[in-house]
C-alpha positions as CSV (number, residue, x, y, z in Angstrom):
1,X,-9.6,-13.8,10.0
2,X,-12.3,-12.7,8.1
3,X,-15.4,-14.1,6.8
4,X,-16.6,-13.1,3.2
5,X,-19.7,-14.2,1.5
6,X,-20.5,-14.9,-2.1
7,X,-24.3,-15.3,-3.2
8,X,-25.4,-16.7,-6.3
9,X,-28.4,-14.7,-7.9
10,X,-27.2,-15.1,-12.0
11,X,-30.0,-17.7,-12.5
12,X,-32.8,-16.9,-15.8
13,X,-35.8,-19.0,-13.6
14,X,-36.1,-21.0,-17.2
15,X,-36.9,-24.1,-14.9
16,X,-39.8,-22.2,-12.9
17,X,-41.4,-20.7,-16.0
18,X,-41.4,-16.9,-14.6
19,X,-41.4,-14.1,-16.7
20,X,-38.6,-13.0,-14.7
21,X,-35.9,-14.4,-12.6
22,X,-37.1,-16.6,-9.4
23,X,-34.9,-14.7,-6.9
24,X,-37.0,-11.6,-8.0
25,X,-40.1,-13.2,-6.9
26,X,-41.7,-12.4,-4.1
27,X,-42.2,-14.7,-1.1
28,X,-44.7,-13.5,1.6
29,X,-44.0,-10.4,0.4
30,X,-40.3,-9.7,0.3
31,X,-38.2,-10.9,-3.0
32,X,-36.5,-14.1,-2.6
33,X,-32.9,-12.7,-3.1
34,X,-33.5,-10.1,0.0
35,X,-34.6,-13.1,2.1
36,X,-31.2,-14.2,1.5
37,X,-29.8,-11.2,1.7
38,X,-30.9,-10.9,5.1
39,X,-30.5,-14.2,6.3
40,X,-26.7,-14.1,5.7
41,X,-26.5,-10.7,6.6
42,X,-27.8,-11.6,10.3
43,X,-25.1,-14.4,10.7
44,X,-22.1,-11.8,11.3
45,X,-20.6,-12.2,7.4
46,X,-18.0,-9.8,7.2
47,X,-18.8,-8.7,3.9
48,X,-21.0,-10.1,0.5
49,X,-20.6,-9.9,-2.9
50,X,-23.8,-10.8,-4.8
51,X,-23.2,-12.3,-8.2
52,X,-26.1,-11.2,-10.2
53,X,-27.7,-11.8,-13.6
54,X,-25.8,-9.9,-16.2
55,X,-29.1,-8.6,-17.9
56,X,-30.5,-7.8,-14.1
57,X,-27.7,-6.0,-12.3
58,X,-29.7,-2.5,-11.9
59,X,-32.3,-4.3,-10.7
60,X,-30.3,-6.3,-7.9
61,X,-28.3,-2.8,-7.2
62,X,-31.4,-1.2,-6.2
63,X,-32.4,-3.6,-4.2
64,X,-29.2,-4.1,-2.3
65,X,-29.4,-0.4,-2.2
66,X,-33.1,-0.7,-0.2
67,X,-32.2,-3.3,2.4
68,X,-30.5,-1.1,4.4
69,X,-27.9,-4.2,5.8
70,X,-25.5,-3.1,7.8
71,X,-23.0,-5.0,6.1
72,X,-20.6,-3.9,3.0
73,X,-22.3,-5.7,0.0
74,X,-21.0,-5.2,-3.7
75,X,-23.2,-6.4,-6.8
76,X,-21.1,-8.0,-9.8
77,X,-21.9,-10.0,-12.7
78,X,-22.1,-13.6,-13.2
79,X,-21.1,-15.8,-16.0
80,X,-22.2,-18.4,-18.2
81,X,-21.7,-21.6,-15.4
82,X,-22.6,-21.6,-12.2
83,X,-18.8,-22.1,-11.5
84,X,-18.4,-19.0,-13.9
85,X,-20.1,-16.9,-11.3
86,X,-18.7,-18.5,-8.4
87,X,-15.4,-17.2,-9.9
88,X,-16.0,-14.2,-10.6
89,X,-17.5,-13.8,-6.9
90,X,-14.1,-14.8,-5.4
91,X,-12.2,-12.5,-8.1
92,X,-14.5,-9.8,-6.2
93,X,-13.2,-10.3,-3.1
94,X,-11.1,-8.3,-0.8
95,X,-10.3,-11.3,1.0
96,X,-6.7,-12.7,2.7
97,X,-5.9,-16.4,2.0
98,X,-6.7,-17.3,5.4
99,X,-9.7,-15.9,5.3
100,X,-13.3,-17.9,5.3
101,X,-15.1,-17.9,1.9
102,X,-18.7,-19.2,2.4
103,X,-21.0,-19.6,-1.3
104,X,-24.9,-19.9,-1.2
105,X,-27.7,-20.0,-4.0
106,X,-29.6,-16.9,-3.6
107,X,-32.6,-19.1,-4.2
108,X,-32.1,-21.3,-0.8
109,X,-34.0,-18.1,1.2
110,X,-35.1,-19.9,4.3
111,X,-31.5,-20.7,5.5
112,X,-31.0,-21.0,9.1
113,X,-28.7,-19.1,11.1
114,X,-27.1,-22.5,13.1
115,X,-26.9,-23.8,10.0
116,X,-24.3,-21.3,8.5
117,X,-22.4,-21.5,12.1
118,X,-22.0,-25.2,12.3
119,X,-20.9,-24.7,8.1
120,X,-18.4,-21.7,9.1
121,X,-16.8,-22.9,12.0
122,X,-14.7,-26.0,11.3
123,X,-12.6,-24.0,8.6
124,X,-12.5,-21.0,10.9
125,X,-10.7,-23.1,13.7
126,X,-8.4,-24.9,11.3
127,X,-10.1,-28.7,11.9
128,X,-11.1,-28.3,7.5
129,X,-10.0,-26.8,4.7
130,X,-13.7,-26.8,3.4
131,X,-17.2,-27.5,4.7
132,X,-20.5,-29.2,2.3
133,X,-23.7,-28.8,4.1
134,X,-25.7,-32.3,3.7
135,X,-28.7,-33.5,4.6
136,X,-30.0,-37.2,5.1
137,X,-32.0,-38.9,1.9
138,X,-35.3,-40.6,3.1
139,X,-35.9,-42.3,-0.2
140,X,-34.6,-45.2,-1.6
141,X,-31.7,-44.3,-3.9
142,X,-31.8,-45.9,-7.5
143,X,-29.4,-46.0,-10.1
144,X,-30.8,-46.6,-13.2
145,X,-29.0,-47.2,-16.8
146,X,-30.7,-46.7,-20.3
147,X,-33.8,-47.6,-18.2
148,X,-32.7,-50.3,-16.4
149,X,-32.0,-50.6,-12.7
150,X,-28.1,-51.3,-12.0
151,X,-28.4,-50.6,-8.5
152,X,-29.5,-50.1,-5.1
153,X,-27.1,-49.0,-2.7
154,X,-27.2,-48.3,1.0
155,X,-28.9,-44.8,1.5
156,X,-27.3,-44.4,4.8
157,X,-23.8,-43.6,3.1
158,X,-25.2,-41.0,0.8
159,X,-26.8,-37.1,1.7
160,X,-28.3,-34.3,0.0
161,X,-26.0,-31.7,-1.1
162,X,-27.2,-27.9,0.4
163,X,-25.6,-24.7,0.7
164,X,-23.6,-23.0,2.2
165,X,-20.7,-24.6,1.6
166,X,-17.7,-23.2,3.1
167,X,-13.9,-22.7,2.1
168,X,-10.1,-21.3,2.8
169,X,-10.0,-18.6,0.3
170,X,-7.0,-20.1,-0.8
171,X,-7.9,-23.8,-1.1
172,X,-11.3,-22.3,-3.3
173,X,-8.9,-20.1,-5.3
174,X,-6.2,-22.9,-6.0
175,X,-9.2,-25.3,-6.9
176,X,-10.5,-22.8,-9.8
177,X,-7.7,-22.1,-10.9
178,X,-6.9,-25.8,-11.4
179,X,-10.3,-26.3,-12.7
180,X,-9.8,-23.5,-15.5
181,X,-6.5,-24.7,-16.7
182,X,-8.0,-28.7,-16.8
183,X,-11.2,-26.8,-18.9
184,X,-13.2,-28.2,-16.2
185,X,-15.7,-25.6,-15.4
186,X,-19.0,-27.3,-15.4
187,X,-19.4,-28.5,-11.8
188,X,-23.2,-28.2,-10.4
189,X,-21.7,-27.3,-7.1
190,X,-17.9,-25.9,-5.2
191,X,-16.6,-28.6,-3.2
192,X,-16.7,-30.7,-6.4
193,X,-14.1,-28.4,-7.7
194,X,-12.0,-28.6,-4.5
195,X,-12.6,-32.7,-4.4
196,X,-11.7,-32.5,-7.7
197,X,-8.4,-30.6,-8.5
198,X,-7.4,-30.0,-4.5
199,X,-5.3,-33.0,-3.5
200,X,-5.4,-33.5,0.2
201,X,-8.5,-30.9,0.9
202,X,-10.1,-31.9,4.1
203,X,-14.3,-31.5,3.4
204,X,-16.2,-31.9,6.1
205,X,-19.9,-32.6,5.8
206,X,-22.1,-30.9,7.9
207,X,-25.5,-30.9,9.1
208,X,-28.2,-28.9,7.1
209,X,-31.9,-28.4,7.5
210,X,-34.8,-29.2,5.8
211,X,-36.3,-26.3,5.4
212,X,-32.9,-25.0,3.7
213,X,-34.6,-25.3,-0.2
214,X,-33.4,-24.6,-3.0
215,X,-36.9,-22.6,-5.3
216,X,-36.3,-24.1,-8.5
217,X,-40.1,-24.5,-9.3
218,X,-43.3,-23.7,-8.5
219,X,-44.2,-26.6,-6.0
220,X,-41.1,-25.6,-4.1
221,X,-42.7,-21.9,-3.8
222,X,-45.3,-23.7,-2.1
223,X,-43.5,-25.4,-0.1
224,X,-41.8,-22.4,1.3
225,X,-44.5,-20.6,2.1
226,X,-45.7,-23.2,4.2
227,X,-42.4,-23.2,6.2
228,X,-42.4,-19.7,6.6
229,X,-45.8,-20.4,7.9
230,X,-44.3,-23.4,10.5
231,X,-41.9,-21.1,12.1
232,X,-41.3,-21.6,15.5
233,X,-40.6,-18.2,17.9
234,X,-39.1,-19.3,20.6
235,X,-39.7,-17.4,24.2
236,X,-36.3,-15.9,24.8
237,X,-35.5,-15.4,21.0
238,X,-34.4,-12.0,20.0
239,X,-34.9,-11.6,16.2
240,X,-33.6,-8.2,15.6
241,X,-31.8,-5.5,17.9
242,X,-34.1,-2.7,16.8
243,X,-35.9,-0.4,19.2
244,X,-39.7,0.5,19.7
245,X,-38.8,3.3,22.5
246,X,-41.0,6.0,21.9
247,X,-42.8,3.4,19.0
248,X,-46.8,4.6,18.8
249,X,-48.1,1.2,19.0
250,X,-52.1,0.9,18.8
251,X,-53.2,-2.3,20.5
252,X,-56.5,-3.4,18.7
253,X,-58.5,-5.5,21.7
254,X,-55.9,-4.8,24.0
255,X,-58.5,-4.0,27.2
256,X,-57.5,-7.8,28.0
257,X,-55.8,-10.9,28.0
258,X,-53.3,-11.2,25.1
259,X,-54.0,-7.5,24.2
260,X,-53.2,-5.9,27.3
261,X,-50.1,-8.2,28.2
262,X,-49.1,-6.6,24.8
263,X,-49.9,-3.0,25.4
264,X,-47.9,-3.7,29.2
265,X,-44.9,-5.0,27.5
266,X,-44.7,-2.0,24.8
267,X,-44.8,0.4,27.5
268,X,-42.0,-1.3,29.7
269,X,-39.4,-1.4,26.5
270,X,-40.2,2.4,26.2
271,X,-43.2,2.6,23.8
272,X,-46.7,4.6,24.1
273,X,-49.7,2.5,23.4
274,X,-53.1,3.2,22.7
275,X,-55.8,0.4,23.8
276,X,-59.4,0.1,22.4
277,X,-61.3,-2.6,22.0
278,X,-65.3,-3.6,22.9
279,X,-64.9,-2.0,26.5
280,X,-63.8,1.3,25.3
281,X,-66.5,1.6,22.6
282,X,-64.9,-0.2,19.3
283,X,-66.8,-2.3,17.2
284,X,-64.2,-4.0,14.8
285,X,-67.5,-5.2,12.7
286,X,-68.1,-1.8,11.9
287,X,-66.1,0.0,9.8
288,X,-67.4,3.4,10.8
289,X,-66.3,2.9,14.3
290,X,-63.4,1.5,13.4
291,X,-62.2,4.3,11.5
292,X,-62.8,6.7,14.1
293,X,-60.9,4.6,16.9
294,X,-58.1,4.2,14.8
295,X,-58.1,8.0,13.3
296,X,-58.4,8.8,17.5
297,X,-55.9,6.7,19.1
298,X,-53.2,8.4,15.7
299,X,-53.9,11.5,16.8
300,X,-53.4,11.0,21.1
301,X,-50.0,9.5,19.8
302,X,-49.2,11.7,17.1
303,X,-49.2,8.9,14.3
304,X,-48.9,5.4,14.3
305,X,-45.5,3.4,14.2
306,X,-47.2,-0.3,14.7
307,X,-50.7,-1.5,15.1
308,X,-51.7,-5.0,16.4
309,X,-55.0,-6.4,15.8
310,X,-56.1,-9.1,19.0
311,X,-59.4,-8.8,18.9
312,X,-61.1,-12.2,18.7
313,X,-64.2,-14.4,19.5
314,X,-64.4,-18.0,20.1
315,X,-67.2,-20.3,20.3
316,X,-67.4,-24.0,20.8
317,X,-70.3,-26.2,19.0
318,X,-71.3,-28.0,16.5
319,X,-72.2,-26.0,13.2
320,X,-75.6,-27.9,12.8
321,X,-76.3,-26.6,16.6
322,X,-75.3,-23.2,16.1
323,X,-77.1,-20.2,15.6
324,X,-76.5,-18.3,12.3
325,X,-75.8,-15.2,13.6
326,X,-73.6,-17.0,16.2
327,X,-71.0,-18.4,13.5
328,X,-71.3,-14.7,11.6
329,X,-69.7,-13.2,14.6
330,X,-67.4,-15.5,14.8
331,X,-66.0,-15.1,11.1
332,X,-66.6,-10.8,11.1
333,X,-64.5,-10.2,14.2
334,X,-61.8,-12.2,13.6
335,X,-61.2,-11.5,10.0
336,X,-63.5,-9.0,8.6
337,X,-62.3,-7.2,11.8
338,X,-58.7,-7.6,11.0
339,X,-59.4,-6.1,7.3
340,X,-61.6,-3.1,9.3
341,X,-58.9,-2.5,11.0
342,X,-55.9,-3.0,8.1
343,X,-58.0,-0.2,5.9
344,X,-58.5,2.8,8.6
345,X,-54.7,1.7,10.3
346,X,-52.6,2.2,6.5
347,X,-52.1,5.6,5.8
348,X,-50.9,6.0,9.2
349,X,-48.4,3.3,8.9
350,X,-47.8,4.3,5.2
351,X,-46.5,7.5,6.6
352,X,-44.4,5.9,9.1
353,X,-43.6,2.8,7.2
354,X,-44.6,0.4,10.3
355,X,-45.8,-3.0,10.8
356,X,-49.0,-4.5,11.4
357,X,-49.9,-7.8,13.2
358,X,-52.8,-9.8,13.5
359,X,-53.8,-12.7,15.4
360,X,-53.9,-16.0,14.0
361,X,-54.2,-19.2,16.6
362,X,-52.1,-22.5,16.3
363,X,-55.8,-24.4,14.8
364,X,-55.5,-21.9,11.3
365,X,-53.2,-25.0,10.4
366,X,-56.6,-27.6,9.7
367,X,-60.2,-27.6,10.8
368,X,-61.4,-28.0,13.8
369,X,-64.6,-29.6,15.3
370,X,-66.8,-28.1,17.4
371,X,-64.9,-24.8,16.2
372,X,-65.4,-24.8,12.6
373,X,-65.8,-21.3,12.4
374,X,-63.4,-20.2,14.5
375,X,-60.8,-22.5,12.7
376,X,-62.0,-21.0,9.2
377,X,-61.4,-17.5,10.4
378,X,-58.1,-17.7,11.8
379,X,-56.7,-19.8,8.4
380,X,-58.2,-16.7,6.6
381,X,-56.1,-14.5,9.1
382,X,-53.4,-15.8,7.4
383,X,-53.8,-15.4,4.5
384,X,-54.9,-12.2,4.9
385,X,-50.9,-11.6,6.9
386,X,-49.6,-13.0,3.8
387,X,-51.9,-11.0,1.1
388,X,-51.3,-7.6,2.7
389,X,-47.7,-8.3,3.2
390,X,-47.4,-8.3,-0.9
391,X,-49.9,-6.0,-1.0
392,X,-48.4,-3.1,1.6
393,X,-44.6,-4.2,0.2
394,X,-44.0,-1.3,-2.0
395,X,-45.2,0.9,1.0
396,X,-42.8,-0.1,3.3
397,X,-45.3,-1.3,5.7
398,X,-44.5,-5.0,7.5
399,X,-47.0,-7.6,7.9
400,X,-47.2,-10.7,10.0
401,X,-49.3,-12.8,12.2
402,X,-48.6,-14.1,15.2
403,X,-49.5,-18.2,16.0
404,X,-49.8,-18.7,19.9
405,X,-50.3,-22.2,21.2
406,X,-53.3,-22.6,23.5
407,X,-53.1,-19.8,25.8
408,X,-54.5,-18.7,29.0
409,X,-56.7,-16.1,28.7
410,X,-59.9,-15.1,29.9
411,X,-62.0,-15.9,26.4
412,X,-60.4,-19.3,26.8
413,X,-61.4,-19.8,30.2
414,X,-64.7,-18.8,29.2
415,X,-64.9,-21.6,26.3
416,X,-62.8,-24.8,28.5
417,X,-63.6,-23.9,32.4
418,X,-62.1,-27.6,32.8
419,X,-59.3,-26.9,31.3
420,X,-55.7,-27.6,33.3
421,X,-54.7,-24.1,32.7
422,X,-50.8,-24.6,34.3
423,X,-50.1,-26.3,30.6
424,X,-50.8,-23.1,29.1
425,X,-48.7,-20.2,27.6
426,X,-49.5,-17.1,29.5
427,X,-50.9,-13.7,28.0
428,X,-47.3,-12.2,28.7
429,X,-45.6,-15.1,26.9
430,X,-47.2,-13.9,24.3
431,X,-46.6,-10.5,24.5
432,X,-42.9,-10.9,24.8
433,X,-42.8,-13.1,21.5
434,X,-45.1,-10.0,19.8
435,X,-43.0,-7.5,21.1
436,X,-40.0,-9.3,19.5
437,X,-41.7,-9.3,16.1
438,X,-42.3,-5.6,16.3
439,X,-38.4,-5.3,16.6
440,X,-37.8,-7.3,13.8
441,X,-37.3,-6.9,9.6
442,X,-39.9,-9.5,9.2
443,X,-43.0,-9.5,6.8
444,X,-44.9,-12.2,5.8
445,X,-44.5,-14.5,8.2
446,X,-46.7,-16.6,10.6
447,X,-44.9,-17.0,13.6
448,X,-46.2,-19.8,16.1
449,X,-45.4,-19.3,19.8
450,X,-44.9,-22.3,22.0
451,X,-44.1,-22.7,24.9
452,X,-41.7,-25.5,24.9
């Protein structure tokens, strides 16, 4: 048994008002339809077929062609209906009748990996003949005729349709083939069809997730950016199986703390670092000196495969109590600092088509008292991950930030002495979780590192 999977990209974006179709955006970065790409791709599919729009299928071949998946993929053309395409997805496929058929919009990019197992694997061990995935409605539902409220009914028997949804290959073939004989080809969704014209079809809802959306308009790109900014890495998460043995990793305030945990765990997994930082001579607020550390450390290691920015400063206070200059340091090492750093570092990583990380902290997400500054700084960290990730996209270079939960290092020590420091993450916590990023396909993304 096999498992085969068909992804919706036909869509025009009318409803989002783009010049050109939403799954061509880009989010943090990477277009929306090579999110999904890889987010199916990473669940162990056996094969995809990508039904694309009929006017964009050079488009979606090249980038099929560029995302290097290690998993067969073949581009066709949609139809008029979404059930149109869905048909001619399954006409596509070199699938058995006993074989798993899962469908998903192109434009749901965020999709989780347990949420695709826990969709796949009642029809792969016989207990369904189709799976929807569902999720729980937390408003009132109302139903409303010519204006007029008819009814209230009781939310709790009634979910959120997602995708994937999952399917026999035969029970999804005999329902459109039903469907097209009955004319009945305007379904907004799959197990309609199978409901519909399967009698006996055992569909099993299943849990989804919130953060499963479907982009349809420009709120809900808003939206998903911010989720992609709430990501959780957890300690002993693997995101891809890539290698950095013999990686040339520059560690960017690595004489310490977070920075040399980093530089340590490189070196362990078979990578060669270079460290600099205020110790060895380094000024991140200059760009000068920047440029000449990063132009050294490229040429000790022959070029530069990743570079990771932890340099940072924090100081506690009230703004009003604060010395000017103070607050300025603050704000030009940890972001001017990071941009130093991202304009000496890109030609090297533009040669190698590398990554770069920078440091955010888990208070970029609001303000902070006493640490205005240092809140301000690390939200513009963020954005900066984001901007460059767009920005460095058609140069092959990743970009992300890393999120850590308090941590104990020896600039936090220095700002909370008092501080229980046993509820902390530790500087090779860290590490680890950064060293799993460099692995990964990522860009764009703010990853927050907790420890539970």
């Amino acid at each position: 048994m096999r498992v085969h999977a068909i992804l919706l990209a036909g869509g025009d974006g009318n409803r989002f008002g783009a010049d050109i179709p939403k799954q061509f955006l880009r989010l943090a970065g990477e277009e929306i339809l090579l999110r999904s790409l890889r987010s199916l791709a990473d669940t162990g599919v056996d094969q995809m077929v990508v039904v694309a729009n009929a006017g964009w299928m050079d488009e979606t071949r090249t980038l099929v062609d560029a995302a290097g998946l290690r998993v067969p993929v073949r581009v066709v053309a949609g139809g008029e209906t979404r059930n149109d395409s869905t048909r001619n997805g399954l006409l596509a496929l070199a699938a058995d009748d006993d074989d798993v058929v899962l469908v998903h919009d192109a434009v749901r990019p965020l999709l989780p990996p347990d949420v695709v197992r826990r969709a796949i694997e009642p029809v792969a061990q016989g207990a369904a003949d189709s799976t929807d995935t569902v999720i729980p409605s937390a408003d009132t539902l109302v139903v409303v005729d010519d204006g007029v409220v008819v009814d209230i009914p009781n939310r709790a028997r009634y979910r959120r349709g997602q995708t994937p949804q999952v399917f026999r290959k035969r029970v999804l073939e005999q329902a459109y083939e039903a469907a097209a004989a009955a004319g009945d080809m305007s379904a907004t969704d799959d197990c309609t069809l199978v409901l519909r014209h399967v009698p006996g079809a055992r569909i099993l809802a299943v849990p989804g997730d919130e953060v499963n959306i479907k982009i349809t308009t420009k709120l809900d790109m808003v939206m998903a950016d911010r989720m992609l900014q709430m990501r959780t890495l957890t300690l002993d998460e693997e995101l891809a199986a890539g290698t950095l043995a013999g990686a040339r990793v520059l560690v960017v305030g690595g004489t310490n703390g977070i920075g040399r945990a980093i530089a340590d765990e490189v070196e362990r997994v078979g990578g060669r670092t270079a460290v600099v930082g205020r110790t060895t001579g380094m000024n991140v607020r200059d760009a000068a000196s920047v440029r000449g550390c990063v132009d050294g450390a490229a040429t000790q290691l022959g070029g530069l495969d990743h570079v990771v920015v932890t340099a940072g400063v924090l100081r506690v206070g009230r703004v009003a109590d604060s010395q000017l200059d103070e607050l300025a340091e603050v704000i030009d090492v940890n972001l001017m600092g990071a941009l130093n750093v991202a304009a000496a570092a890109h030609r090297y990583l533009c040669a190698s088509r590398g990554s770069f990380t920078v440091f955010a902290s888990s208070s970029f997400t609001r303000g902070r008292a006493d640490y205005v500054a240092y809140s301000a700084s690390k939200a513009g960290v963020v954005n900066l991950a984001q901007g460059l990730a767009e920005e460095w996209h058609a140069d092959g270079i990743r970009v992300n930030a890393v999120s850590p939960e308090r941590t104990d290092t020896p600039m936090r020590r220095r700002a909370f002495p008092h501080e229980d420091h046993e509820l902390l993450l530790t500087a090779p916590d860290v590490a680890r979780a950064t060293v799993a990023l460099l692995r990964s396909d990522l860009t764009g993304q703010v990853l927050d590192v907790r420890r539970h």
